[in-house]
mmCIF file of the N, C-alpha and C atoms, coordinates in Angstrom:
data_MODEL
# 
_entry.id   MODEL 
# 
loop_
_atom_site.group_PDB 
_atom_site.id 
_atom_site.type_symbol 
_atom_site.label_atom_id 
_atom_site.label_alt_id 
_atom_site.label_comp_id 
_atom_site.label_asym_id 
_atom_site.label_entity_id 
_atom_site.label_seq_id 
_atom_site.pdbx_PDB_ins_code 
_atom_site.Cartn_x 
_atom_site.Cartn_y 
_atom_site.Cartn_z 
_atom_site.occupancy 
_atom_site.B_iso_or_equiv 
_atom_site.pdbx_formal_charge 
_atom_site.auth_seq_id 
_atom_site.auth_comp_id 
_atom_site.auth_asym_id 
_atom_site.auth_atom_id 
_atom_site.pdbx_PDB_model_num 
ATOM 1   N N  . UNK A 1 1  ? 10.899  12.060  -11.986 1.00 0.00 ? 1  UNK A N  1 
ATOM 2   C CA . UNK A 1 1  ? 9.618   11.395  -11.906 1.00 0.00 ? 1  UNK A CA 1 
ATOM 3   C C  . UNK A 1 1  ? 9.333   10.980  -10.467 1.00 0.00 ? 1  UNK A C  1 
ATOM 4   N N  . UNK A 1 2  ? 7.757   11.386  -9.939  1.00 0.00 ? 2  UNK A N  1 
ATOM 5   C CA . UNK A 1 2  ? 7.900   10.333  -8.840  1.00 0.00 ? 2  UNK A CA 1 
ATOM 6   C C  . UNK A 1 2  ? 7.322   8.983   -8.793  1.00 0.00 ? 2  UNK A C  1 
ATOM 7   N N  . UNK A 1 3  ? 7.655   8.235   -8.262  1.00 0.00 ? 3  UNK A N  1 
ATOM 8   C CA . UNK A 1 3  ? 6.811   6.776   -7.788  1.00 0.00 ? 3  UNK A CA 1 
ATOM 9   C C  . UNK A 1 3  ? 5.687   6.581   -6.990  1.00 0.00 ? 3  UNK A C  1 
ATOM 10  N N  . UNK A 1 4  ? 4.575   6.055   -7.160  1.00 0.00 ? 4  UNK A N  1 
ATOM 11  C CA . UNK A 1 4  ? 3.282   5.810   -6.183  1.00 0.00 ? 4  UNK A CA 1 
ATOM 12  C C  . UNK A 1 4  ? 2.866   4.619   -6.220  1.00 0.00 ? 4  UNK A C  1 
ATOM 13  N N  . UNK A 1 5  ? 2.256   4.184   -5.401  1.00 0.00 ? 5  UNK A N  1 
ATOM 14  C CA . UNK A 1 5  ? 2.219   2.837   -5.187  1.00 0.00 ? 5  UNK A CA 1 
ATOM 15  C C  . UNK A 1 5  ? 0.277   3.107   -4.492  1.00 0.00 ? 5  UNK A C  1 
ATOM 16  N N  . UNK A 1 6  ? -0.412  1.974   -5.695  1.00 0.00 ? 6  UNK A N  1 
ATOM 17  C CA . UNK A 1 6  ? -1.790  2.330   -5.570  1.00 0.00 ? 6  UNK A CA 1 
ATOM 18  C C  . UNK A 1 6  ? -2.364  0.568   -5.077  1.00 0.00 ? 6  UNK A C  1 
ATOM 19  N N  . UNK A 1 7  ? -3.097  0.358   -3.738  1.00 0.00 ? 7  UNK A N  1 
ATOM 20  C CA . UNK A 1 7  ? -3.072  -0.470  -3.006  1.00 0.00 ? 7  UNK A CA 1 
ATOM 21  C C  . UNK A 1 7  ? -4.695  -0.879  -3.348  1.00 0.00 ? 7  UNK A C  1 
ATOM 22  N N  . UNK A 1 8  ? -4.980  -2.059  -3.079  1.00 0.00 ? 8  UNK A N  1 
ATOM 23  C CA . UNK A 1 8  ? -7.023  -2.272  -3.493  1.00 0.00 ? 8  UNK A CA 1 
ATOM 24  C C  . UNK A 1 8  ? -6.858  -3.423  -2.034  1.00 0.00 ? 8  UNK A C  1 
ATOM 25  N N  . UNK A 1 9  ? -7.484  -2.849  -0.993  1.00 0.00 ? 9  UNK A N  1 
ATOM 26  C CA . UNK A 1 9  ? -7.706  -4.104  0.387   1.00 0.00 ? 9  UNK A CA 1 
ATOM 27  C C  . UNK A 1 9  ? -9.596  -4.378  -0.052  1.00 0.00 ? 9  UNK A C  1 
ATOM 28  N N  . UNK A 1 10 ? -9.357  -5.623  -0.407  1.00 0.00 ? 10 UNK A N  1 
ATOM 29  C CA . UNK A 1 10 ? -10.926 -6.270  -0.831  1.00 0.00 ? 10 UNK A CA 1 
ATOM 30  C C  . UNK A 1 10 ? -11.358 -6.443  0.754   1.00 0.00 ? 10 UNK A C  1 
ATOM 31  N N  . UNK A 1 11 ? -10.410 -6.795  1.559   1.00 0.00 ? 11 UNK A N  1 
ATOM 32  C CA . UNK A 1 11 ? -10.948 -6.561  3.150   1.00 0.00 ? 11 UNK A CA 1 
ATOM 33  C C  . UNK A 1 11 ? -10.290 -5.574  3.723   1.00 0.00 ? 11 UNK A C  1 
ATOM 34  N N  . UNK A 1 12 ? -10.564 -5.121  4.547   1.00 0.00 ? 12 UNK A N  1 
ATOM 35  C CA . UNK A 1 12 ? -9.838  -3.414  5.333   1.00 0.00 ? 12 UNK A CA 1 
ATOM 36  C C  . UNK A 1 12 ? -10.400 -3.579  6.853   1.00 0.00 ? 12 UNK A C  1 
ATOM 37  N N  . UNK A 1 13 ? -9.069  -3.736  7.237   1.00 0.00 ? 13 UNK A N  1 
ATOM 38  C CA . UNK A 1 13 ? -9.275  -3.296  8.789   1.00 0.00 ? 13 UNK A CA 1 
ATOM 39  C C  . UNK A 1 13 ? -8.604  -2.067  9.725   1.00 0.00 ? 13 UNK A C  1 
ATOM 40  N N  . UNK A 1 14 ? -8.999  -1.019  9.526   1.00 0.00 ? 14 UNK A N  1 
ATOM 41  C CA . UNK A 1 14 ? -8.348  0.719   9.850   1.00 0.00 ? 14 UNK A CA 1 
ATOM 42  C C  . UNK A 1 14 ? -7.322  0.114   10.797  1.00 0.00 ? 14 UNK A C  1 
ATOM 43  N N  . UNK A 1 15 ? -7.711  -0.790  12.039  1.00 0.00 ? 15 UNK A N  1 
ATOM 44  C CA . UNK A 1 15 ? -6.957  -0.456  13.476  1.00 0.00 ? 15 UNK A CA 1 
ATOM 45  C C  . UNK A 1 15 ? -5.393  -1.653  13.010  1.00 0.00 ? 15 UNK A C  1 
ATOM 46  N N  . UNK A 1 16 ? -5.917  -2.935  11.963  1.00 0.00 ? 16 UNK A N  1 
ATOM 47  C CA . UNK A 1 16 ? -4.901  -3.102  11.723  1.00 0.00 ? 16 UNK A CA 1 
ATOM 48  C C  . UNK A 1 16 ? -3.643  -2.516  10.730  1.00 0.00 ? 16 UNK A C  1 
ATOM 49  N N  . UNK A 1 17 ? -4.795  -1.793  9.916   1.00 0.00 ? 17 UNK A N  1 
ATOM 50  C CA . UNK A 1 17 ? -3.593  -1.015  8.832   1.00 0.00 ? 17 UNK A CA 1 
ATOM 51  C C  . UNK A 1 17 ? -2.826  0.072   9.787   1.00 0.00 ? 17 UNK A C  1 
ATOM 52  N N  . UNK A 1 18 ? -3.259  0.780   10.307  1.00 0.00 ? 18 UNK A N  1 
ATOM 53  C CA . UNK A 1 18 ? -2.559  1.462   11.720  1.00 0.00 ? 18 UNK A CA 1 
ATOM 54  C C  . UNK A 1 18 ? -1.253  1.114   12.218  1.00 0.00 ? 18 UNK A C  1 
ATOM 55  N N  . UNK A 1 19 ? -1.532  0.282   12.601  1.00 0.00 ? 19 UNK A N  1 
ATOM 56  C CA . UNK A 1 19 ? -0.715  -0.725  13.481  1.00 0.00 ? 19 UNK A CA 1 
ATOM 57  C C  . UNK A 1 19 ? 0.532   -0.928  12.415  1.00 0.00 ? 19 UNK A C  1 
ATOM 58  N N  . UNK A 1 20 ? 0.556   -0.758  11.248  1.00 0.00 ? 20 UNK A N  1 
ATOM 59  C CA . UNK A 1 20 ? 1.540   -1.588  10.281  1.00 0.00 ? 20 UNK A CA 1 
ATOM 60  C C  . UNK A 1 20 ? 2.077   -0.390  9.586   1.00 0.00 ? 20 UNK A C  1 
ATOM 61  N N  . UNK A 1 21 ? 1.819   1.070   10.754  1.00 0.00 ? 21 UNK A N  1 
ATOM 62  C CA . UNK A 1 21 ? 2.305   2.337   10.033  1.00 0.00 ? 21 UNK A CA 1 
ATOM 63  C C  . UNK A 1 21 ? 4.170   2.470   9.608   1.00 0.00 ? 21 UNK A C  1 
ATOM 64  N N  . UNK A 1 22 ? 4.630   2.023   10.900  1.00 0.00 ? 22 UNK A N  1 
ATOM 65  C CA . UNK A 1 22 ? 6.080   1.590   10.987  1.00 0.00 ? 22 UNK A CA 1 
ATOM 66  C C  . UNK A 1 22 ? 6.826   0.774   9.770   1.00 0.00 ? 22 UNK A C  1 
ATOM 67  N N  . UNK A 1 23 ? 5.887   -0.011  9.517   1.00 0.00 ? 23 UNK A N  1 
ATOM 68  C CA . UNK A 1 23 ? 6.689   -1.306  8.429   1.00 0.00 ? 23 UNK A CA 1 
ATOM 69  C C  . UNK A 1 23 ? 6.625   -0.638  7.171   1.00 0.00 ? 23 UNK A C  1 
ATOM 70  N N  . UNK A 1 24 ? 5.434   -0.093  6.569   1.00 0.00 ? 24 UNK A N  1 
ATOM 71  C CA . UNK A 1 24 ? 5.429   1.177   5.658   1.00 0.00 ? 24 UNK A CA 1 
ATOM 72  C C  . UNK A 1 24 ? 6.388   1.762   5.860   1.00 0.00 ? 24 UNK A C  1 
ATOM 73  N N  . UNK A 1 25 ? 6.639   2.752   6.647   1.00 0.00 ? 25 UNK A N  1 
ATOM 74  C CA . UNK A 1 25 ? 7.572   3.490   6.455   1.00 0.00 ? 25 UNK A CA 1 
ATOM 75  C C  . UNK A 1 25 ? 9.264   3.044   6.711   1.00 0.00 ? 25 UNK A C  1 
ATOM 76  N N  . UNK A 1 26 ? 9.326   1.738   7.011   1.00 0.00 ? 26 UNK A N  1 
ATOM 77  C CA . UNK A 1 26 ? 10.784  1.101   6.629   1.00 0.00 ? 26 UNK A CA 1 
ATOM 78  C C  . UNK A 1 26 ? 10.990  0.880   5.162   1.00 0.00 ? 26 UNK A C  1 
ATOM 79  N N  . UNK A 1 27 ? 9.674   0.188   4.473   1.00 0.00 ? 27 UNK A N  1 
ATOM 80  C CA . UNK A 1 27 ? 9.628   0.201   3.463   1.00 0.00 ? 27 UNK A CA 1 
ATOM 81  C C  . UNK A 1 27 ? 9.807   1.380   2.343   1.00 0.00 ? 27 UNK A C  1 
ATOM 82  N N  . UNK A 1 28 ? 9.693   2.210   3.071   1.00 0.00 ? 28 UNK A N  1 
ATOM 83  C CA . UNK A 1 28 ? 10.060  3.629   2.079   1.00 0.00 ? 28 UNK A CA 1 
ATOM 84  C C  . UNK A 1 28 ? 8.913   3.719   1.339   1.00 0.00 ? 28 UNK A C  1 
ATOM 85  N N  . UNK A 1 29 ? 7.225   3.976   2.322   1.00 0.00 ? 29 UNK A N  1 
ATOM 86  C CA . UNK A 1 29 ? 6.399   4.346   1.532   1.00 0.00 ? 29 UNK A CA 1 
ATOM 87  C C  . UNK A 1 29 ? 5.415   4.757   2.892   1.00 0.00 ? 29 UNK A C  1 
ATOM 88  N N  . UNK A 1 30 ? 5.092   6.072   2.607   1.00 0.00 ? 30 UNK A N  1 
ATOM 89  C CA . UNK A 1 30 ? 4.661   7.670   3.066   1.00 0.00 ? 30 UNK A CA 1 
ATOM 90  C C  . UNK A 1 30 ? 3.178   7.657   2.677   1.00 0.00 ? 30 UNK A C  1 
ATOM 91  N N  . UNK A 1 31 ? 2.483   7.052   3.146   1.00 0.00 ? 31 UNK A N  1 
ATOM 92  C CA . UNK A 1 31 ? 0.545   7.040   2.934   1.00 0.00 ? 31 UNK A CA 1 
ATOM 93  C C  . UNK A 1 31 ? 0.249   8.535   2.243   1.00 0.00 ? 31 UNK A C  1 
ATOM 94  N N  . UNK A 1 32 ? -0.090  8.978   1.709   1.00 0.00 ? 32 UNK A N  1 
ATOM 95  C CA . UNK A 1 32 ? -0.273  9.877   0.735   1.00 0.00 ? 32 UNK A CA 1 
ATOM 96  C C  . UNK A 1 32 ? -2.472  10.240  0.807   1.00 0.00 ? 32 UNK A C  1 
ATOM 97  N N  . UNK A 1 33 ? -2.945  8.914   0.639   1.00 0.00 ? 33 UNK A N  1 
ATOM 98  C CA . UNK A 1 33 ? -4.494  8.846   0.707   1.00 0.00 ? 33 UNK A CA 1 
ATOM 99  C C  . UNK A 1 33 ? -5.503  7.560   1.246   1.00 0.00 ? 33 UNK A C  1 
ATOM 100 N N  . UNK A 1 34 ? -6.614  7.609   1.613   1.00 0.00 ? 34 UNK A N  1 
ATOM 101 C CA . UNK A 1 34 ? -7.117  6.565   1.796   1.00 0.00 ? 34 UNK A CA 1 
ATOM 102 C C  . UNK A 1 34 ? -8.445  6.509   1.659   1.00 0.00 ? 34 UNK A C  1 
ATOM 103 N N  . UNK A 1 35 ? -9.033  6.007   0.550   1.00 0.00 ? 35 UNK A N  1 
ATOM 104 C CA . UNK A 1 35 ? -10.684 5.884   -0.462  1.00 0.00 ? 35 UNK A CA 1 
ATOM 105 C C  . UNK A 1 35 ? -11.403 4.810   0.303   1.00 0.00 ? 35 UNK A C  1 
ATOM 106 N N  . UNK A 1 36 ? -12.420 4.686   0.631   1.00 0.00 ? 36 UNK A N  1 
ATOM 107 C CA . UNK A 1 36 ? -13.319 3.685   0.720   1.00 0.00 ? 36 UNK A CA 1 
ATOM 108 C C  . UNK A 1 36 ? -14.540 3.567   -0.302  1.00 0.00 ? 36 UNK A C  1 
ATOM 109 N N  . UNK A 1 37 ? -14.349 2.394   -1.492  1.00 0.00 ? 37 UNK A N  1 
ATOM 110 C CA . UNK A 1 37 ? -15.520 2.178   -2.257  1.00 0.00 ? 37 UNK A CA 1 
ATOM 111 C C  . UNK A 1 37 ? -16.411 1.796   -2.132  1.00 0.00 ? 37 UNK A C  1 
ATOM 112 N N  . UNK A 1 38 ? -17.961 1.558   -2.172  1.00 0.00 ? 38 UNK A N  1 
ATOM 113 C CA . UNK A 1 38 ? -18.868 1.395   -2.124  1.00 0.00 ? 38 UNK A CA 1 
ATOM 114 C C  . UNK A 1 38 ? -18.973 0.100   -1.684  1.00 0.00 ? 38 UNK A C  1 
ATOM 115 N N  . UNK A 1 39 ? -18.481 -0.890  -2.673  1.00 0.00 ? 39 UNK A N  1 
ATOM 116 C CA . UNK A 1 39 ? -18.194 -2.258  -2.573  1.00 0.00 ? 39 UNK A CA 1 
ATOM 117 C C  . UNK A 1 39 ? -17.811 -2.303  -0.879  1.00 0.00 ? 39 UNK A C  1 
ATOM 118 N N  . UNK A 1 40 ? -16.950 -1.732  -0.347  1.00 0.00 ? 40 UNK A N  1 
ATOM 119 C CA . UNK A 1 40 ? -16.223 -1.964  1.048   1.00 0.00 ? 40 UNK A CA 1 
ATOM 120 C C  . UNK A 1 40 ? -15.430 -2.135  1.048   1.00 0.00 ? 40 UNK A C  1 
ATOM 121 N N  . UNK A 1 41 ? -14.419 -2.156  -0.448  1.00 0.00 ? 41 UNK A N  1 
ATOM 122 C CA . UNK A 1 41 ? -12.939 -2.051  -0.551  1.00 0.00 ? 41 UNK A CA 1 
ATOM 123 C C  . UNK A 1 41 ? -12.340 -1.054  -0.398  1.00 0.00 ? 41 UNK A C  1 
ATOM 124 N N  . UNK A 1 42 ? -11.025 -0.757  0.031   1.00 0.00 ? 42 UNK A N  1 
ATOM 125 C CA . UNK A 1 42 ? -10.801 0.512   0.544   1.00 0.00 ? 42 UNK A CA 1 
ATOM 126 C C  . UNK A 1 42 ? -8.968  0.213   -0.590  1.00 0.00 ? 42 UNK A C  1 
ATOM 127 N N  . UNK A 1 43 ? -8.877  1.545   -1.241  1.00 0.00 ? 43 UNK A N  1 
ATOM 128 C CA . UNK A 1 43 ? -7.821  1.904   -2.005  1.00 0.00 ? 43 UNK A CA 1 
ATOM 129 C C  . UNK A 1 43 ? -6.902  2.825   -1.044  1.00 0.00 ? 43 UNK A C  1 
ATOM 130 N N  . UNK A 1 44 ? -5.574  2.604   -0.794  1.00 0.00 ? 44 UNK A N  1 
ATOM 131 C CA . UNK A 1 44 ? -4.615  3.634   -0.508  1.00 0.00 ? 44 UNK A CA 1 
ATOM 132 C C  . UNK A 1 44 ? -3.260  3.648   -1.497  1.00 0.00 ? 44 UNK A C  1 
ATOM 133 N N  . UNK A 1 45 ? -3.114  5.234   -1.089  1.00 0.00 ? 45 UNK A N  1 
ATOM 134 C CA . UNK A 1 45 ? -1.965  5.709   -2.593  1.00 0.00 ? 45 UNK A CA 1 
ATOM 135 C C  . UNK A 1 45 ? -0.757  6.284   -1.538  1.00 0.00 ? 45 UNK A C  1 
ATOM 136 N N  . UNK A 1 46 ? 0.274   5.608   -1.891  1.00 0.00 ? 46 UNK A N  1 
ATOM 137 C CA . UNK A 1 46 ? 1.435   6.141   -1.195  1.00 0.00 ? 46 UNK A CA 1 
ATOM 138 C C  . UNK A 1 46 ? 2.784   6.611   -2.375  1.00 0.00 ? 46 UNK A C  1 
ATOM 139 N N  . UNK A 1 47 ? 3.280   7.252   -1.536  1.00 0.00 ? 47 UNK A N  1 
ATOM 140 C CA . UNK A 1 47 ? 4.301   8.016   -2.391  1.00 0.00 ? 47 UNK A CA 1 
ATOM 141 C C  . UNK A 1 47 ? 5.572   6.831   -2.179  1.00 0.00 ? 47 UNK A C  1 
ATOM 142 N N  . UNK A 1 48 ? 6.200   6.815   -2.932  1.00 0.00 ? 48 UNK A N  1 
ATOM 143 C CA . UNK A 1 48 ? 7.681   5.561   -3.000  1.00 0.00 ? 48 UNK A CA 1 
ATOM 144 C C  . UNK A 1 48 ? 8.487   6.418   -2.732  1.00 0.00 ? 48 UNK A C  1 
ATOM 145 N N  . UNK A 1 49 ? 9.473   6.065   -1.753  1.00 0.00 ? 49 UNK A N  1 
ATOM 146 C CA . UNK A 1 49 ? 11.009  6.488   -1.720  1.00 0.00 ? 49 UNK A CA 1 
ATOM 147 C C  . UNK A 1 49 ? 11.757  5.663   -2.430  1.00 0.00 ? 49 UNK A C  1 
ATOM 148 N N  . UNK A 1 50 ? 11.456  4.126   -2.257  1.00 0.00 ? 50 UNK A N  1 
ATOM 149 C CA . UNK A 1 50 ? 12.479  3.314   -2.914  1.00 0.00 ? 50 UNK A CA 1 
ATOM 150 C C  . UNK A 1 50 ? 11.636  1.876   -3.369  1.00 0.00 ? 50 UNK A C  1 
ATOM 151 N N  . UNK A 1 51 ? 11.747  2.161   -5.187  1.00 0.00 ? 51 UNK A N  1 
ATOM 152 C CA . UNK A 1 51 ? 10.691  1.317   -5.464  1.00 0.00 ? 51 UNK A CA 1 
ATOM 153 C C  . UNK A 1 51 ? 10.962  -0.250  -5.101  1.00 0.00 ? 51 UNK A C  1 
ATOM 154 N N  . UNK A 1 52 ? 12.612  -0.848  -5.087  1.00 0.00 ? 52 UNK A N  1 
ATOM 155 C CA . UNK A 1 52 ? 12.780  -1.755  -4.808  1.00 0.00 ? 52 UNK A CA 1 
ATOM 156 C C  . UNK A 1 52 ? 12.138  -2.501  -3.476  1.00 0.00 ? 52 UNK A C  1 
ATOM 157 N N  . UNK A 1 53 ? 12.193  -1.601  -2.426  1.00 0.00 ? 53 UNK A N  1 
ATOM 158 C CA . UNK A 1 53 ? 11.780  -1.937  -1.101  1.00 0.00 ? 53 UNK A CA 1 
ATOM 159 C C  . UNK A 1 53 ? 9.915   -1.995  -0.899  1.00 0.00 ? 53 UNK A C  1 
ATOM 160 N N  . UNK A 1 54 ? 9.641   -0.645  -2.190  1.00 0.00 ? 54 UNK A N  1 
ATOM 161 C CA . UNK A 1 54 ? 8.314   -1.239  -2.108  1.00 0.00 ? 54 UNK A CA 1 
ATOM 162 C C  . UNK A 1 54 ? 7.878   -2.609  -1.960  1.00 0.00 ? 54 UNK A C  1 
ATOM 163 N N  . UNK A 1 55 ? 8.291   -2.457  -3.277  1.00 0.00 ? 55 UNK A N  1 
ATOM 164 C CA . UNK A 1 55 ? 8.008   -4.569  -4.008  1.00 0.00 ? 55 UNK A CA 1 
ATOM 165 C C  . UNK A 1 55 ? 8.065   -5.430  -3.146  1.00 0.00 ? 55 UNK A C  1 
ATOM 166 N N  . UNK A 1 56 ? 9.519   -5.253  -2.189  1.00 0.00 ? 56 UNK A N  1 
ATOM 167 C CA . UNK A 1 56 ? 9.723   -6.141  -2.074  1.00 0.00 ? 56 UNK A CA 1 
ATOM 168 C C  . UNK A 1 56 ? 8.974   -6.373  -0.638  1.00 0.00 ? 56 UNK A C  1 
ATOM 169 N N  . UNK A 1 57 ? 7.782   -5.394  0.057   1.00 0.00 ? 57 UNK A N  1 
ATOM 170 C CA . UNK A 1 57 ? 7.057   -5.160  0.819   1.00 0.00 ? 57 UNK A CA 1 
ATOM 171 C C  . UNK A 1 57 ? 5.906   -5.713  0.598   1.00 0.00 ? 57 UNK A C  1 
ATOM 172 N N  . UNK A 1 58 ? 5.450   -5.381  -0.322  1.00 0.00 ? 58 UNK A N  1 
ATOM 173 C CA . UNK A 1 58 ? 4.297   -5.922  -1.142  1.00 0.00 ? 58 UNK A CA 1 
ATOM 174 C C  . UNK A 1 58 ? 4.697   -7.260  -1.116  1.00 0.00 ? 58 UNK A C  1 
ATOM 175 N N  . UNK A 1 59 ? 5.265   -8.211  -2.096  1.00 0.00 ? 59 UNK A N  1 
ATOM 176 C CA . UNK A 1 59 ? 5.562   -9.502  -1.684  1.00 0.00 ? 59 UNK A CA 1 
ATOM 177 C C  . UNK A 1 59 ? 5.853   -10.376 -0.191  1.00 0.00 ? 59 UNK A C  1 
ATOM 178 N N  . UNK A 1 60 ? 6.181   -9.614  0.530   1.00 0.00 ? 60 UNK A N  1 
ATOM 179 C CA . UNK A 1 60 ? 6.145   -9.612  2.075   1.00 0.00 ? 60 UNK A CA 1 
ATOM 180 C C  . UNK A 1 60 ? 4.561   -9.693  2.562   1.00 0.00 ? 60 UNK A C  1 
ATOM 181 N N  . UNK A 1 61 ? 3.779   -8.952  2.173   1.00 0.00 ? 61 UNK A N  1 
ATOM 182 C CA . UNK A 1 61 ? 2.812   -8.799  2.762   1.00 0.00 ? 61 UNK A CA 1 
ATOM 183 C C  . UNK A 1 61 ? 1.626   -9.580  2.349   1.00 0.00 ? 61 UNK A C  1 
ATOM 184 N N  . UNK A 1 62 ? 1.509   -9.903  0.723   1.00 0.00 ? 62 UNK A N  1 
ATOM 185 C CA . UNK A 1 62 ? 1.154   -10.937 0.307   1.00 0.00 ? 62 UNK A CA 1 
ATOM 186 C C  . UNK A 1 62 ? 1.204   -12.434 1.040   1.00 0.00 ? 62 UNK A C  1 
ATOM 187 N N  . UNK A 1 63 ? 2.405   -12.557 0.723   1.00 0.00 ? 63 UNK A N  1 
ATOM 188 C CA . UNK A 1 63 ? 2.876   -13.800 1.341   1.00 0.00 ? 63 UNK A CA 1 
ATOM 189 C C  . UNK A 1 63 ? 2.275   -14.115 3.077   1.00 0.00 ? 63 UNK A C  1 
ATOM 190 N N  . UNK A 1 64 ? 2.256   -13.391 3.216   1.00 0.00 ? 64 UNK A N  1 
ATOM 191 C CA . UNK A 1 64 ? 1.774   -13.377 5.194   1.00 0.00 ? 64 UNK A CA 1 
ATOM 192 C C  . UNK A 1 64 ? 0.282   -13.430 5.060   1.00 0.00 ? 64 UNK A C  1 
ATOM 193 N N  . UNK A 1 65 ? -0.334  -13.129 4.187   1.00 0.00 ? 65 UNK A N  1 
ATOM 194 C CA . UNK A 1 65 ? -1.898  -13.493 3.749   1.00 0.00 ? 65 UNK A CA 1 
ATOM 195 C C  . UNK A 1 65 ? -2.610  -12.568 4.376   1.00 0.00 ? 65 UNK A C  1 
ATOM 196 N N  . UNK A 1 66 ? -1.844  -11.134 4.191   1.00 0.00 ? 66 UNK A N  1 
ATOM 197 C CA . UNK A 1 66 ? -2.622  -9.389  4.850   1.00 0.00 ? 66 UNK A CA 1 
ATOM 198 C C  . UNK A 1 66 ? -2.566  -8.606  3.735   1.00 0.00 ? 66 UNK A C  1 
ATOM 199 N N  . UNK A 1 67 ? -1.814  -8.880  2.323   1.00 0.00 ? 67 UNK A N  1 
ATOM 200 C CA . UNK A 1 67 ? -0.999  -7.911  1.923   1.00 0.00 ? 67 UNK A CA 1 
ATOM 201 C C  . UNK A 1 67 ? -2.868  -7.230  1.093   1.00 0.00 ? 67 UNK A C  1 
ATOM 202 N N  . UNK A 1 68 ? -2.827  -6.615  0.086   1.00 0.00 ? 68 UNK A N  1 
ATOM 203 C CA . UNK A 1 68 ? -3.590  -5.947  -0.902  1.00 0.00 ? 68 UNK A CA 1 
ATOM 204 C C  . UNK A 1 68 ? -3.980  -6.822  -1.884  1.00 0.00 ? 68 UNK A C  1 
ATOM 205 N N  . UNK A 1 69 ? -5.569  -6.974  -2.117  1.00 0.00 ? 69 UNK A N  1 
ATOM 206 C CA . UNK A 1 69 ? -5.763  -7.616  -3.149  1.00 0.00 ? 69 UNK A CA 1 
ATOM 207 C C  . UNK A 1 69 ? -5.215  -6.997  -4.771  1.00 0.00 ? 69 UNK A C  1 
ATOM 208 N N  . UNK A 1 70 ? -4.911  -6.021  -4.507  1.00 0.00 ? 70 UNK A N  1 
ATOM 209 C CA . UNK A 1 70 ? -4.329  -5.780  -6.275  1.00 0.00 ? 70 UNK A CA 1 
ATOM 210 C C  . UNK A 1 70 ? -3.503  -4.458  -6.049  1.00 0.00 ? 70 UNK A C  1 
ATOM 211 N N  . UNK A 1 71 ? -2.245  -4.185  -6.624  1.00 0.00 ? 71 UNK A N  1 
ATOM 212 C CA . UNK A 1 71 ? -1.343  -3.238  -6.638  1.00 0.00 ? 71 UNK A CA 1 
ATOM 213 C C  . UNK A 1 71 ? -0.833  -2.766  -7.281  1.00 0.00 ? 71 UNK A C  1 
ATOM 214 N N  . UNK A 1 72 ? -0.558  -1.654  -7.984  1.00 0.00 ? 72 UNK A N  1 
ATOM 215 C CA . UNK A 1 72 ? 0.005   -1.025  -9.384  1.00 0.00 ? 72 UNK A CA 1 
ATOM 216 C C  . UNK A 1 72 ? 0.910   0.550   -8.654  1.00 0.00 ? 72 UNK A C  1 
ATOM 217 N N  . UNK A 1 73 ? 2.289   -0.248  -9.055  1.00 0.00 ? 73 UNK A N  1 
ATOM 218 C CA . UNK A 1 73 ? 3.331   0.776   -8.840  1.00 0.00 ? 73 UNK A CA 1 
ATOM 219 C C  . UNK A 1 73 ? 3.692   1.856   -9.788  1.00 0.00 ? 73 UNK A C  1 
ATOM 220 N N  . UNK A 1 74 ? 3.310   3.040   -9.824  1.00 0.00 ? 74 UNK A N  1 
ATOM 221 C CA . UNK A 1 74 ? 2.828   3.642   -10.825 1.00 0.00 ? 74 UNK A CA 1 
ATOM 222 C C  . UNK A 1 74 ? 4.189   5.017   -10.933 1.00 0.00 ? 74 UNK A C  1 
ATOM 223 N N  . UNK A 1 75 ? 4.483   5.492   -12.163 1.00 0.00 ? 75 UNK A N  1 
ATOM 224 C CA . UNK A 1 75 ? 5.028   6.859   -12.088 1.00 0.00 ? 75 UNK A CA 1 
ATOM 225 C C  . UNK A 1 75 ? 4.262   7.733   -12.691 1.00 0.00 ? 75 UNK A C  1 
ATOM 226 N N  . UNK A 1 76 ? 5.066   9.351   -12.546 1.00 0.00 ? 76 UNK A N  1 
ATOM 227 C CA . UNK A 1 76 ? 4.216   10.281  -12.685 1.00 0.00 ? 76 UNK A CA 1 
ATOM 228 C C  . UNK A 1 76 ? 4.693   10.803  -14.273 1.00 0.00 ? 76 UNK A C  1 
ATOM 229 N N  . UNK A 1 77 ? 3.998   10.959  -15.295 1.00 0.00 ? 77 UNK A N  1 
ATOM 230 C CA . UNK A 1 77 ? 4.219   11.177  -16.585 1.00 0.00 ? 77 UNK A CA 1 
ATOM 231 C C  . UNK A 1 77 ? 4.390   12.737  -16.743 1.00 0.00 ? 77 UNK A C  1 
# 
């Protein structure tokens, strides 16, 4: 199975998500796509190497008050 990790930024800033390409990929997650909705929220889908490190990225990033307004770590059926 693989793992994906589906991201909702209710605010989006390109030059800072950029910038935070490195920490992603310590985290063991490989940008895969990046949607901008109508609203002005912007969705990105990354592929997981290691779901633990996702999470525990996501809670990292939360906590620092940058992370994704809503996140669903998803597998492939």
């Amino acid at each position: 199975m693989t793992t994906q990790l589906l991201l909702r930024y209710d605010s989006f800033d390109r030059d800072t998500h950029e910038a935070h390409a490195e920490d992603r990929a310590n985290a063991g997650l490989t940008q895969l796509q990046l949607w901008r909705e109508g609203t002005g929220a912007h969705w990105a889908l990354f592929d997981v190497n290691d779901p633990d490190r996702a999470k525990a990225w996501v809670e990292k990033e939360s906590a620092l008050g940058h992370g994704p307004s809503a996140h669903h770590l998803l597998e492939t059926a």
